[in-house]
C-alpha positions in Angstrom: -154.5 -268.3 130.6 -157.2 -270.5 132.3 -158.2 -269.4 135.5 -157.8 -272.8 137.7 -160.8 -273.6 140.8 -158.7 -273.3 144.0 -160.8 -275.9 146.0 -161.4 -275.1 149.9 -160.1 -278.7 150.8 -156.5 -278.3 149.1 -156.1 -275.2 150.8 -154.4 -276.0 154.2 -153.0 -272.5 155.6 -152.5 -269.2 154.8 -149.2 -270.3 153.0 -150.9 -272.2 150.5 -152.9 -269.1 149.5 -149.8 -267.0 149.7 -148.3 -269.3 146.5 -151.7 -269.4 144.7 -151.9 -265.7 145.0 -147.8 -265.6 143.6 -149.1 -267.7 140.8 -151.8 -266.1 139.2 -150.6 -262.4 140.2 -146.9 -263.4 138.7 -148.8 -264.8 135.4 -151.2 -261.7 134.6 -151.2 -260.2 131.0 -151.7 -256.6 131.0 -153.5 -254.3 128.5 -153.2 -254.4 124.8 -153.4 -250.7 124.6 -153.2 -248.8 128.6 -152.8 -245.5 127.5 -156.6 -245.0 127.2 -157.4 -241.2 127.8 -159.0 -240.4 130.7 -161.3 -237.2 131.9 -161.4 -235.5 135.5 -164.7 -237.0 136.3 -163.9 -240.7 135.5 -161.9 -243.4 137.2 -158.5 -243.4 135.5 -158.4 -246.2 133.2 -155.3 -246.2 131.7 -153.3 -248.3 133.8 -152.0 -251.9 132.8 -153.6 -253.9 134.7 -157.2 -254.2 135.3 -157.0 -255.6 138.4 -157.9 -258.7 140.2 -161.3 -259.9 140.2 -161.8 -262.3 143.5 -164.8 -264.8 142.9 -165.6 -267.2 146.6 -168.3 -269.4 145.4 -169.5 -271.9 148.4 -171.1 -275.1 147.2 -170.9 -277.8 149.8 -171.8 -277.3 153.3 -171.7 -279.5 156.0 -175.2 -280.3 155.9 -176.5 -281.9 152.4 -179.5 -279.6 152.1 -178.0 -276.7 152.4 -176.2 -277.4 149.1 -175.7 -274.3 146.5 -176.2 -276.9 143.4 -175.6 -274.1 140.7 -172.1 -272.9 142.2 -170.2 -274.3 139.1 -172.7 -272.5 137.0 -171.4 -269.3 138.8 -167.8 -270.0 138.7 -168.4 -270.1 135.0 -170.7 -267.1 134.3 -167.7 -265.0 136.2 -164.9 -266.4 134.8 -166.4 -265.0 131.4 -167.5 -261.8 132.9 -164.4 -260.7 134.7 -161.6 -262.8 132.7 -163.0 -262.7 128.8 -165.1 -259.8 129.0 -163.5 -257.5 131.4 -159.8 -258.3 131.0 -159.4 -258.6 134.8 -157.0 -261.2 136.3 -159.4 -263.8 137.9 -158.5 -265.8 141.1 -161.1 -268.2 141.9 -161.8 -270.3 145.6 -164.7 -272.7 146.2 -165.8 -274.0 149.2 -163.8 -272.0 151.8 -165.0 -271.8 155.9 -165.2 -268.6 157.0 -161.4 -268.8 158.0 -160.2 -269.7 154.4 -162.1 -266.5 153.8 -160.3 -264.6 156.1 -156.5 -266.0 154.9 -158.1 -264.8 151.1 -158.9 -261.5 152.4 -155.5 -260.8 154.5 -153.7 -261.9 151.4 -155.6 -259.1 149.2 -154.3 -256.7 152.1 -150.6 -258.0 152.5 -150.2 -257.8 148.4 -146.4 -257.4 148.7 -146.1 -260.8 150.3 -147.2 -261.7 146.2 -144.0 -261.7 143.5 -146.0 -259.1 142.2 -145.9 -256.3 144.5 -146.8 -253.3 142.2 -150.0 -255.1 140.8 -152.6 -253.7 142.6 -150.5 -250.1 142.1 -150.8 -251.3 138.7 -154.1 -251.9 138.0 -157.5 -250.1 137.4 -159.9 -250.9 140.1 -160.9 -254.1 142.2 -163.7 -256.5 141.8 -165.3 -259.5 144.3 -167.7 -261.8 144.1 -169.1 -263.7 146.7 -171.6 -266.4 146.4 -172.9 -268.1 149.5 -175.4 -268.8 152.1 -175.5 -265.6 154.2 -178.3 -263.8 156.4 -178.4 -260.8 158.7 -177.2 -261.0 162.4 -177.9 -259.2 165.5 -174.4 -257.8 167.0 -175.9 -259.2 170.0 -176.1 -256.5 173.5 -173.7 -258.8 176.5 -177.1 -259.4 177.9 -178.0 -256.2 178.7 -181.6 -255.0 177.3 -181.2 -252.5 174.5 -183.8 -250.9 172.0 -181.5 -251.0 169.3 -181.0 -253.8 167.2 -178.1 -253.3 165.4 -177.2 -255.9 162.5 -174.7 -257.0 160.1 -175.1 -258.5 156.7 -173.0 -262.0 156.4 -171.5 -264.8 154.5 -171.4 -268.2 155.8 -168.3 -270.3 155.2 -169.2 -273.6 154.7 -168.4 -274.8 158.2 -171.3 -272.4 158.6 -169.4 -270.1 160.4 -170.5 -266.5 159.5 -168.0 -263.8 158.3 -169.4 -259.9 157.7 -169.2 -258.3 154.8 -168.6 -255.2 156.3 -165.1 -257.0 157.4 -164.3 -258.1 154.1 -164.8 -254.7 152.6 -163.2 -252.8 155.1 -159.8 -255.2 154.7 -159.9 -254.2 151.1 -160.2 -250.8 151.5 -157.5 -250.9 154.0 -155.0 -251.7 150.8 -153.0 -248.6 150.6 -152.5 -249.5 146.8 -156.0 -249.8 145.8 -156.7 -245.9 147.6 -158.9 -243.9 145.2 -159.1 -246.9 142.8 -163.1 -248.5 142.4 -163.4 -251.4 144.3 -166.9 -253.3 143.3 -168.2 -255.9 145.4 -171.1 -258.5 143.8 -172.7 -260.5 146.7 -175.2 -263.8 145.7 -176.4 -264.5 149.2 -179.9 -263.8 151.6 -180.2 -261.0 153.7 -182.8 -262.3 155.8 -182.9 -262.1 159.6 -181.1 -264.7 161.2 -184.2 -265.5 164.5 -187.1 -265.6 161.4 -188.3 -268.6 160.4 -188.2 -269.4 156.6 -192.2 -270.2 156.1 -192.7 -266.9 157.4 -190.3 -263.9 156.8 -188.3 -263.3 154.2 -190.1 -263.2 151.1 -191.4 -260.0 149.7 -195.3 -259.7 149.9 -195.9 -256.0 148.7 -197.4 -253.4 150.6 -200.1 -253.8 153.6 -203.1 -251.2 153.4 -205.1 -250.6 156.4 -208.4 -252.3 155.8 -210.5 -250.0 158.1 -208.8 -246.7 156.4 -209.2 -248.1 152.6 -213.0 -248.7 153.3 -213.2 -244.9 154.1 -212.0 -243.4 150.7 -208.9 -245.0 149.8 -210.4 -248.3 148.9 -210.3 -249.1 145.2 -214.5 -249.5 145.6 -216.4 -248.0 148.2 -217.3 -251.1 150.4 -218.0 -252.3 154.0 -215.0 -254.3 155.4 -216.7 -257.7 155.1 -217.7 -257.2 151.1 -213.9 -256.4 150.7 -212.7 -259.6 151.7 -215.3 -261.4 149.8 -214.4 -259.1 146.1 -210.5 -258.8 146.8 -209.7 -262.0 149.2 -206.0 -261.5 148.5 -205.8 -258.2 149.4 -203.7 -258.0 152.8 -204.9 -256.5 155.9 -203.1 -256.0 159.4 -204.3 -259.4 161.2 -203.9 -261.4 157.5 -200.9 -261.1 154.7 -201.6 -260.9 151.5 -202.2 -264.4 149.5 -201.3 -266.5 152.3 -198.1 -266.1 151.4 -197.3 -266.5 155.3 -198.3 -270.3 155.5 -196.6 -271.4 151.8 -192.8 -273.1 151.8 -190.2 -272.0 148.5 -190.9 -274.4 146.1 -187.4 -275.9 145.6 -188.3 -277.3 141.8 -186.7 -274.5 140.1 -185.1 -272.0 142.5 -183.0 -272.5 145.5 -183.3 -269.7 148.4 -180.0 -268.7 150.1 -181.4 -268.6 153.2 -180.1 -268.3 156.5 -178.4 -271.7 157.6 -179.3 -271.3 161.3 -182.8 -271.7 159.5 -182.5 -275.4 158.9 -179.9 -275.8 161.9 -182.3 -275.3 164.1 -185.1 -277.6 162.5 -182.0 -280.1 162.2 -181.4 -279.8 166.0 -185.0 -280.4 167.5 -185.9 -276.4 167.7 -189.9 -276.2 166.3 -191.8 -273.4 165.1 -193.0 -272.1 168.0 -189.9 -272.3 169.7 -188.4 -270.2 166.6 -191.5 -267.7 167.1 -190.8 -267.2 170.7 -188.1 -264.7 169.4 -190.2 -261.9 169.1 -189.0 -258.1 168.4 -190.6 -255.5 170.6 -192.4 -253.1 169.1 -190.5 -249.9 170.1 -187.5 -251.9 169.4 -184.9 -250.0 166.8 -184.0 -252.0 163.8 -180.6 -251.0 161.9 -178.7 -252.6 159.0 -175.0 -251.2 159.5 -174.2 -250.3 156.1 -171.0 -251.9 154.8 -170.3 -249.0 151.7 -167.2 -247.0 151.9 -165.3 -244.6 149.9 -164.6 -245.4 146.0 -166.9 -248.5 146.7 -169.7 -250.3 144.8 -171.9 -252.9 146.4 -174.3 -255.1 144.7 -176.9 -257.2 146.9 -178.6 -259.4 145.0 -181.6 -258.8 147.2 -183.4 -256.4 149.6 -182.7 -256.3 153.3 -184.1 -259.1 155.4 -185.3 -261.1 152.0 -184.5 -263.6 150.7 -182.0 -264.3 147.6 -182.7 -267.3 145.0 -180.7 -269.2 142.6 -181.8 -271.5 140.0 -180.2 -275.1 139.0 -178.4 -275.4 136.0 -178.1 -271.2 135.7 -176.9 -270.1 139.0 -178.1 -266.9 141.4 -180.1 -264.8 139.3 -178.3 -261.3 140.2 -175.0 -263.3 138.8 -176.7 -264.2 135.4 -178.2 -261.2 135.0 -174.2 -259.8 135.8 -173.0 -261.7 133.1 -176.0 -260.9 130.4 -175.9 -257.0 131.2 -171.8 -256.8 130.5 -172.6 -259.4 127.3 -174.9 -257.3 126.0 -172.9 -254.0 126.3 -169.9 -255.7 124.3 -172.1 -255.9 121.5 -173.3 -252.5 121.5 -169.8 -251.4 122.1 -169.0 -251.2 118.2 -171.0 -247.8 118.2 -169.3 -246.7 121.7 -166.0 -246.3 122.9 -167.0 -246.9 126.5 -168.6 -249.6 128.4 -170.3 -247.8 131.7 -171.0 -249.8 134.8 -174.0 -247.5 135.5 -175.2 -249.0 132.6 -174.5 -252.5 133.6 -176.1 -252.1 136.8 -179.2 -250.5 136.0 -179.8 -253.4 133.0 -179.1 -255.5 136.1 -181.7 -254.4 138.5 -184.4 -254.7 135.4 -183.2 -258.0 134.4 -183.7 -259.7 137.6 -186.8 -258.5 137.7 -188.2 -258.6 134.5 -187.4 -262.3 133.9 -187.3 -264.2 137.4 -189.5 -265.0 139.5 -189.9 -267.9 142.3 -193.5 -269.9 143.3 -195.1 -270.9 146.4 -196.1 -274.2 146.4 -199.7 -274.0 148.2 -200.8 -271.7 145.4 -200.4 -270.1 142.3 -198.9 -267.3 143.3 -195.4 -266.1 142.8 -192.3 -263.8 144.4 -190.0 -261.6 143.0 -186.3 -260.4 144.0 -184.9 -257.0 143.8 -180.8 -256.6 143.3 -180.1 -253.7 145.3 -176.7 -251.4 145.4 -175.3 -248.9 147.2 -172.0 -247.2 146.3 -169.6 -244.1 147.5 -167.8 -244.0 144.0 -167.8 -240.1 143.2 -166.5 -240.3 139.3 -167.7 -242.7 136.4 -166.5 -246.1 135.8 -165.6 -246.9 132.3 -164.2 -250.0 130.8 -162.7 -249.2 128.0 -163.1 -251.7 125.4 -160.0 -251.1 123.5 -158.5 -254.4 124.3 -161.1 -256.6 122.2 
């Protein structure tokens, strides 16, 4: 069956996702063959459904330039990873505010509300993808001053409303039917900080090395401080990152960053550089990502913390392509194996993106790379058994 695009715009209340959600569920074809064997240390895998793989894929914000162009590409790339290769049940949304989300998400939770109320009982594991603009935001401290800045990572809706994705998981993982069953979570969005400014945070510029300290023994040559900068100009030091990388603006010819709406909000409302500098973090100030990863869970980043993620017209965000070459390329080994492993998938992932992409600056030559990170709390192996091909 062809998985239909629920559009944000036809979706009008939480009813409407109620009878989408009674559609696809009621129509899902289980397993070939469900009585795969399973061991003590692996997922169980035998069960008839696979499960439902959720894909939110955001496209078209309120603003014109902060427009995902590749979000069809995505749609696509999933729809064959999940649905043809995977043999989960796909349900796809595009272009939901951060309420729509929300309804999804409650409707996941409230599963017997579906004609299908066994289906998650049913099924093998969970999967979501979300694809969106998204940053990292301070919880904020009532006014008070604190030394701890505590943060969440988040999607933005494309009312450019932000929802966590600590939230999201958490609502899965409250599903009483999907307890001790994987749920994987695949999220195509930037992680930057939400108060940094775009031409100036974000992008990974390698390691700083003390310029005083390398000139005394850990300096490639042994050199005064002066000759350094003169042999290796793009070498950083504290007062001056490394190939200006500071000063440049994403090239927007080939890759797209996700980066944090409030970004260009504030440009679009009057609010300058130095105005967006002003926000500065003390120094003995404590910085903390609150980690969204919880029992029996995977989460894939498609970047680092506080950097940026990128996408590229035409292919889509490059952790996502990566997704769908890494599980393409196991099906055609899998004649010689019996399993297909998600360690596997992941790790061909991680190389993948950063193997073959990369983005440009445009005031130089020189070029940045991204980093797919995950984090999971799953505590057996994942197998998908390809015994239905």
């Amino acid at each position: 069956m062809a998985s239909m695009v629920h559009i944000g715009k036809e979706v009008l209340s939480e009813k409407d996702v109620e009878d989408i959600f009674d559609s696809v569920l009621s129509s899902a074809s289980s397993k070939l063959k469900p009585t795969t064997p399973t061991y003590e240390d692996e997922y169980d895998c035998s069960n008839r459904y696979r499960g439902l793989a959720l894909i939110i894929c955001n496209e078209n914000f309120k603003t014109e330039n902060h427009r995902r162009d590749y979000c069809d590409d995505e749609i696509k790339l999933m729809k064959e990873t999940f649905g043809k290769h995977l043999n989960f049940t796909v349900l796809i949304f595009k272009d939901l505010t951060a309420e729509q989300i929300n309804w999804v998400i409650h409707r996941v939770l409230f599963y017997k509300a579906c004609k299908q109320p066994g289906f998650h009982r049913m099924s093998d594991c969970f999967a979501c993808v979300l694809a969106s603009h998204g940053g990292e935001e301070s919880r904020g401290s009532n006014g008070k001053p604190t030394l701890v800045d505590l943060r969440d990572q988040c999607l933005y809706g494309v009312d450019h409303k932000p929802i966590t994705t600590k939230a999201i998981i958490k609502k899965i993982n409250d599903v009483k039917a999907l307890k001790d069953k994987p749920k994987l979570f695949f999220i195509q969005a930037c992680r930057s900080r939400t108060q940094m400014h775009i031409t100036t945070s974000g992008i990974e510029h390698g390691h700083t090395i003390d310029i005083n300290s390398a000139s005394h023994g850990n300096c490639p040559t042994d050199c005064t401080d002066e000759f350094y900068k003169q042999s290796f100009p793009e070498c950083p030091t504290q007062n001056e990152p490394s190939l200006k990388a500071n000063h440049g603006i994403i090239s927007e010819k080939k890759d797209n960053a996700e980066a944090s709406i409030f970004h260009k909000l504030g440009q679009l409302f009057g609010l300058n550089k130095n105005d967006a500098e002003k926000i500065i973090e003390p120094e003995d100030m404590i910085s903390i990502l609150d980690q969204s990863c919880t029992d029996d869970t995977l989460v894939v980043y498609s970047t680092a913390s506080e950097k940026y993620s990128y996408g590229r017209v035409k292919l889509g965000g490059w952790m996502l392509v990566c997704l769908n070459k890494a599980v393409d390329e196991q099906l055609r080994q899998s004649n010689k194996s019996y399993h297909i492993d998600l360690m596997d998938i992941l790790i061909a992932v991680t190389s993948a993106v950063a193997k073959n992409f990369e983005t440009h600056l445009s005031d130089d030559n020189s070029s940045r790379k991204c980093a797919v990170v995950f984090e999971h709390c799953l505590y057996k192996e994942l197998y998908f058994s390809n015994n239905w091909i």
